[in-house]
N, C-alpha and C positions, 0 to 999 in steps of 0.2 A: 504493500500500500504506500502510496508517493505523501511523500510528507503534507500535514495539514497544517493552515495557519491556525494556532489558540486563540481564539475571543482573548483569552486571560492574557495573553503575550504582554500587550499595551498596559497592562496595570500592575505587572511584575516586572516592565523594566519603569515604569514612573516610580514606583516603590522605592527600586533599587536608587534610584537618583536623589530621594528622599530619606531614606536610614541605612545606618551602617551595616545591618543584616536584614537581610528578607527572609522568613521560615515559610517554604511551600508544605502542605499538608493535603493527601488525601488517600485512598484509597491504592492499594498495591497495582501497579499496571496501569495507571491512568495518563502518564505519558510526563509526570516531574522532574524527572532527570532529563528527558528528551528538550522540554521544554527551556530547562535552566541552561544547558550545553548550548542550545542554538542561540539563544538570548544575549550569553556571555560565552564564545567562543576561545577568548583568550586564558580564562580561568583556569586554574588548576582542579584536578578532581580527585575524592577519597571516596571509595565505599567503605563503609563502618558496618558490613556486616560479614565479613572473614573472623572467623573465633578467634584468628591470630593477631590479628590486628585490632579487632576490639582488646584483646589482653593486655596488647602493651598499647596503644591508649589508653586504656584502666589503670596500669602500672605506672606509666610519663606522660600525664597527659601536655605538661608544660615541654615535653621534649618534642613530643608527636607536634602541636602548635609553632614552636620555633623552626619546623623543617619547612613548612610553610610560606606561601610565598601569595598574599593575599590579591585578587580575590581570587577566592577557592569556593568552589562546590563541596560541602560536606554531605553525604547522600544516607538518608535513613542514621539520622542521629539519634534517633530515640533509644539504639543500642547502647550508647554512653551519654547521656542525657548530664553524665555531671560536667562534661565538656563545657557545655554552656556559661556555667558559672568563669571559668579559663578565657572565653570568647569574650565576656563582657569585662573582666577585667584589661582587657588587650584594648577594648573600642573603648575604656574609659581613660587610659593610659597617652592613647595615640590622640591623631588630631579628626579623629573621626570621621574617618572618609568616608563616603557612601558607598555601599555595593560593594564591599568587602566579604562578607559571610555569607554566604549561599546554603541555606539547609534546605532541606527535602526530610520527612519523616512519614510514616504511613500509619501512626499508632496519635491521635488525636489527643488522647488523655494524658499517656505518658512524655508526650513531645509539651504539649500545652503549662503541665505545669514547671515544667524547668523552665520554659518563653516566660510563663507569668512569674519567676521566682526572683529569675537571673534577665532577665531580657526587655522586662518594661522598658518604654519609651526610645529603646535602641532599635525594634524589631519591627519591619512589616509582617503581618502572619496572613496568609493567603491559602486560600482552600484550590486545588483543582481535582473536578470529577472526570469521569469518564467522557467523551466527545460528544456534543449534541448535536440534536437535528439542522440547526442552522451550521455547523462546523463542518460537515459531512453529511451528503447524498443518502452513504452508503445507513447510517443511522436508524433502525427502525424498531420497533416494536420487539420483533420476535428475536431481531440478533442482539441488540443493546448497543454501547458505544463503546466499547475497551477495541481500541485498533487492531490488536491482534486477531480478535477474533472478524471485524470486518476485512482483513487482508488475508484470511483465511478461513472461509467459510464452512469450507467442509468439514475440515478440522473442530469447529465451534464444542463439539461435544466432548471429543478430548482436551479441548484447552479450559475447557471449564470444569472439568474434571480435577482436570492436575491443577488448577487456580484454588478450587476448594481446598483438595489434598493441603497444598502448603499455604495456605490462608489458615487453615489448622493447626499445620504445628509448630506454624513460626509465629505466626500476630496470638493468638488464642493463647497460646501456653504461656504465650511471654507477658500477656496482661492479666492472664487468672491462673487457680491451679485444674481446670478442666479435664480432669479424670478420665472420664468416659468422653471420647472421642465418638464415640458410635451412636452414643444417644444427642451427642452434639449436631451430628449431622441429620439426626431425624428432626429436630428444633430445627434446624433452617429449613427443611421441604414443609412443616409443620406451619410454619412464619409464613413461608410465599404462599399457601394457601390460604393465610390469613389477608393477605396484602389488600388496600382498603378498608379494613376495618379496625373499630376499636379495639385499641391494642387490651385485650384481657388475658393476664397475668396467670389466673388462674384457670382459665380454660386452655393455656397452655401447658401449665406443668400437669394436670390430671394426667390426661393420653401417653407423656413420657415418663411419669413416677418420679418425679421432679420433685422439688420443693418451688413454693411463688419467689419466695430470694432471689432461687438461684436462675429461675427464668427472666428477672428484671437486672442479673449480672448478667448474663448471657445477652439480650435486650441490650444494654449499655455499651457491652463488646462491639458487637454487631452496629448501632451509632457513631461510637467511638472512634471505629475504623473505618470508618463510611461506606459501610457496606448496608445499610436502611437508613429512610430516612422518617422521620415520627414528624409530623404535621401536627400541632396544637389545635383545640376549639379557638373560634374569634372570641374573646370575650367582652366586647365592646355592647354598654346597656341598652339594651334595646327593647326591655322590658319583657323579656322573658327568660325562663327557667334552661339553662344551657348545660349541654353534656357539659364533663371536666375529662374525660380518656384524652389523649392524643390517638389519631390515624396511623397507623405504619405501611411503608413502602418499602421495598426493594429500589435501591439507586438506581441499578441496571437493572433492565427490564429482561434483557439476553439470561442475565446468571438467574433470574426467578422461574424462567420458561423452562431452565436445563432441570433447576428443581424440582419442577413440576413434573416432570416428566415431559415436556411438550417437543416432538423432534422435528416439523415439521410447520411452514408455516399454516397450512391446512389446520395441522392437530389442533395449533393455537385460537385458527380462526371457531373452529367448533368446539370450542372448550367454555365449562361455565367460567373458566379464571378470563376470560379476553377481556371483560368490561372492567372488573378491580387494575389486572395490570395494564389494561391502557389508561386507565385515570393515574397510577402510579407512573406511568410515561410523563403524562405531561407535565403529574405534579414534578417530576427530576427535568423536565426541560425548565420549567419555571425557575427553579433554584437555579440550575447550571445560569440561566439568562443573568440572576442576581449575581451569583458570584462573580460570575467572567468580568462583568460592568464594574464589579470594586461596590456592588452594594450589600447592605446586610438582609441577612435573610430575612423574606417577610411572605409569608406562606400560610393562610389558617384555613380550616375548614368553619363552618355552623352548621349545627344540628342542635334543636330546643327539643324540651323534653315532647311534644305535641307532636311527633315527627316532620316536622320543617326539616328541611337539608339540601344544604347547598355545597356541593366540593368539595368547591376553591373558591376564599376570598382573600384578595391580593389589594392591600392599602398601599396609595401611589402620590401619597401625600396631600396636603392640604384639605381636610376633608373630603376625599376621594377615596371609592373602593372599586374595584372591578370583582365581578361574582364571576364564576363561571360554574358550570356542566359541563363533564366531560361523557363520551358517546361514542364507544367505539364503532359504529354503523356511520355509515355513508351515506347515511337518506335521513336526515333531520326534521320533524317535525313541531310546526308552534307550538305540541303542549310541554315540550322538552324545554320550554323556558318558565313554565308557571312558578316553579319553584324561585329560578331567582327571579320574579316580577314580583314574587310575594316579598320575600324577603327586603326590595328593593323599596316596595311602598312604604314598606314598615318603619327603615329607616330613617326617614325625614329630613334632617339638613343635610346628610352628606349625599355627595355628587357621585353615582353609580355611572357604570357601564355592565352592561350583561353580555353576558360571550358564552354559548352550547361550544364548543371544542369538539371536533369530534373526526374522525380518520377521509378528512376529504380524498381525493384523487390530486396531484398534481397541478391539472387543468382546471380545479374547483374555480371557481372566483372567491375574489379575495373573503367577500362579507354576505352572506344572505340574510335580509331583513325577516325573523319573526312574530313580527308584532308587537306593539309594546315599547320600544326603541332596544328589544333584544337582538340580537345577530349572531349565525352560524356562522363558523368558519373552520380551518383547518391551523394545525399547531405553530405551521411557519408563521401565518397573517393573525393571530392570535398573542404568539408573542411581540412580533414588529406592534401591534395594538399596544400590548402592554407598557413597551417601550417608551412609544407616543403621548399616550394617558399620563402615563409620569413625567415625560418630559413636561404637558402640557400647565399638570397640579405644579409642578417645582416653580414657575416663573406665576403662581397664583397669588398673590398676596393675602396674607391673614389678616 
C-alpha cells in the first residue's frame, strides 16, 4: 500500500514547533513511528522494546540519554517510563529547543502518567488511531483502517489473528496480571457482540465466571490501549431523567468483524451485528475527524429513561449540537429522523443540525432533505458537515 498522507501530520509537526517533546499515543499498528520518521527524517531513532536494551536503559538511563544526539525518536517508551523523568530534567537544563523528544507509546495509562508526573507543560501529547475514511478509499466497514490489513487483504484474517495473539501478551500482561488468556479472548468476541450498547458490567462477567472488577479492569485495558472506545450519555438538562452507562465501540470496525466471526463482506452484510458496528464506524470516524484537527474529544450519545435515543450528539460550540442517526441501509426514510426532530424541539435555545448517516453509495448526493430541516447523507459529507457546523459556531459570538 503506497504511502498515505495523516490528517494528524499538520498538528504533530505545529506541536513539534511549539514544545520541546511531543508524546504520540495510540493503539499498536496505527502507523506512529511511520508517521514521526517521515515528519522528522533527520532524527535519530530507538526502539525501547528489545529486553536488552530496555535493561541497560533501566540500568544507565543517564548513559543511554548522553549517546544521544537530539532530536530523537524514542518508540514505545512506556517500556521505561522512568526515562521521562531523565528527559525533563535535560529540557529543563538546556535552552529548550522544540522538537527535540519524539515518543510514541501504545499503552495510554502507563505512558500518561509518567507525561502527567514528569512532562507537564514541556509535552504535546497526541492520540493517532487507525486511518479513516477521509485518509483512505480503501477504509471500510468490514476491513477497518490499520494499513496492513488494507494493503493486504487477503491476509486480513491472519493478520488479525496474530495482532490479537501479541496484543495479549505484550500490552495485556504488561498492564494487569491477566491469568487466563483464554477467557481473555472470549471477553473481546463477548465485547464486539456487545458493540452499541450499554456497557453492562455484569452481564459481562456472568457468561465468562468472571468477577464485575475484573471485567471493568479488563474494560479499562481495552480503552487504555485504544482498542474500544466508550461514548458517554449527553448530560446536558433538558429536563428529563437520563441513562448514566456509557456506549462501547470497537475502534476498528475490521478487528470487531474478525471477532465476530464475520469472513466475508456478504457475512457482515446479513448479520444482526451490521447496524451496532456500522454506528461504531462512524462513531471512530467522528473521533479520528477530532483528533487529526488537534480537537478534544467530544462525542455523546442521549437516551432518557422514556426511550428517546439519539446516537450521536456532537457539541460544535456556541450553543450548537448536531444529532445524528446512524443506518447502515442505503435507502433512508423521513421516519428515520423522528427521533432527532424530537429531541431537537425539546431542546430550545441551542442551534441543532440533524444528520440520518447512513452507508450511501459513492455517487449519493451530498445531502437528502427529510423533512423537518433533517438531512440524509453518507459518512464522507457528514463529516465535511460536521467540520463546517463548527467552523460556523467558532466565529458565533456569545
Amino acid at each position: 500500500m503506497k504511502h498515505v498522507e495523516r490528517q494528524l501530520a499538520s498538528t504533530v509537526a505545529r506541536a513539534a514547533r511549539a514544545f520541546p517533546a511531543v508524546v504520540l499515543t495510540g493503539p499498536r499498528r496505527a502507523g506512529k513511528t511511520t508517521l514521526l520518521r517521515r515528519l522528522f527524517p533527520a532524527a535519530g531513532y530507538r526502539l525501547l522494546e528489545d529486553p536488552a536494551l530496555v535493561a541497560a536503559v533501566r540500568a544507565d538511563p543517564r548513559g543511554f540519554l548522553d549517546g544521544l544526539e537530539p532530536p530523537v525518536i524514542l518508540d514505545e517508551i512506556q517500556h521505561v517510563p522512568q526515562l521521562l523523568n531523565f528527559i525533563r530534567a535535560r529540557i529543563d537544563l538546556g535552552a529548550r529547543r522544540h522538537g527535540q523528544w519524539l515518543l510514541t507509546g501504545s499503552q495510554d495509562f502507563a505512558l500518561m502518567r509518567g507525561v502527567s508526573e514528569s512532562m507537564a507543560g514541556r509535552a504535546a501529547v497526541l492520540q493517532l488511531l487507525p486511518l479513516s475514511s477521509v485518509e483512505s478509499a480503501k477504509v471500510t466497514l468490514f476491513r477497518g483502517g490499520y494499513a496492513e490489513v488494507l494493503a493486504r487483504p487477503k491476509d486480513a484474517d491472519l493478520w488479525f489473528a496474530s495482532y490479537i495473539q501479541t496484543y495479549l501478551e505484550r500490552d495485556v500482561r504488561q498492564i494487569s496480571q491477566v491469568r487466563d488468556l483464554a477467557t481473555f479472548r472470549r471477553f473481546l468476541a463477548l465485547l464486539a457482540s456487545r458493540s452499541g450498547q450499554l456497557l453492562n458490567k455484569t452481564d459481562l462477567a456472568a457468561p465468562l465466571g468472571v468477577s464485575v472488577p475484573t471485567v471493568a479492569e479488563w474494560v479499562g485495558i481495552l480503552e487504555t490501549t485504544g482498542q474500544v472506545v466508550l461514548v458517554a450519555p449527553y448530560f446536558e438538562n433538558f429536563g428529563k431523567r437520563l441513562v448514566k452507562s456509557p456506549k462501547v465501540y470497537f475502534t476498528d470496525s475490521g478487528l470487531a468483524c474478525h471477532l465476530l466471526g464475520l469472513e466475508t463482506p456478504r457475512a457482515l452484510a446479513q448479520s444482526p451485528f451490521v447496524g451496532p458496528l456500522f454506528e461504531g464506524f462512524v462513531a471512530s470516524e467522528i473521533l479520528k475527524q477530532q483528533i487529526n484537527l488537534g480537537q478534544r474529544r467530544n462525542l455523546y450519545f442521549f437516551r432518557d429513561q422514556r426511550g428517546l435515543e439519539v446516537d450521536f450528539v456532537v457539541p460544535a460550540g456556541s450553543q450548537r449540537l448536531v444529532l445524528l442517526e446512524a443506518k447502515a441501509s442505503r435507502t433512508i426514510y423521513p421516519e428515520a429522523a423522528r427521533n432527532l426532530l424530537s429531541l431537537a424541539g425539546s431542546i430550545g435555545r441551542q442551534t441543532t443540525r440533524c444528520i440520518v448517516v447512513h452507508a450511501a453509495a459513492k455517487s449519493a448526493p451530498v445531502g437528502i432533505a427529510l423533512g423537518g430541516g433533517a438531512q440524509s447523507m453518507g459518512i464522507g459529507a457528514m463529516l465535511e458537515s460536521l467540520r463546517e457546523f463548527r467552523a460556523d459556531g467558532s466565529s458565533v459570538r456569545r
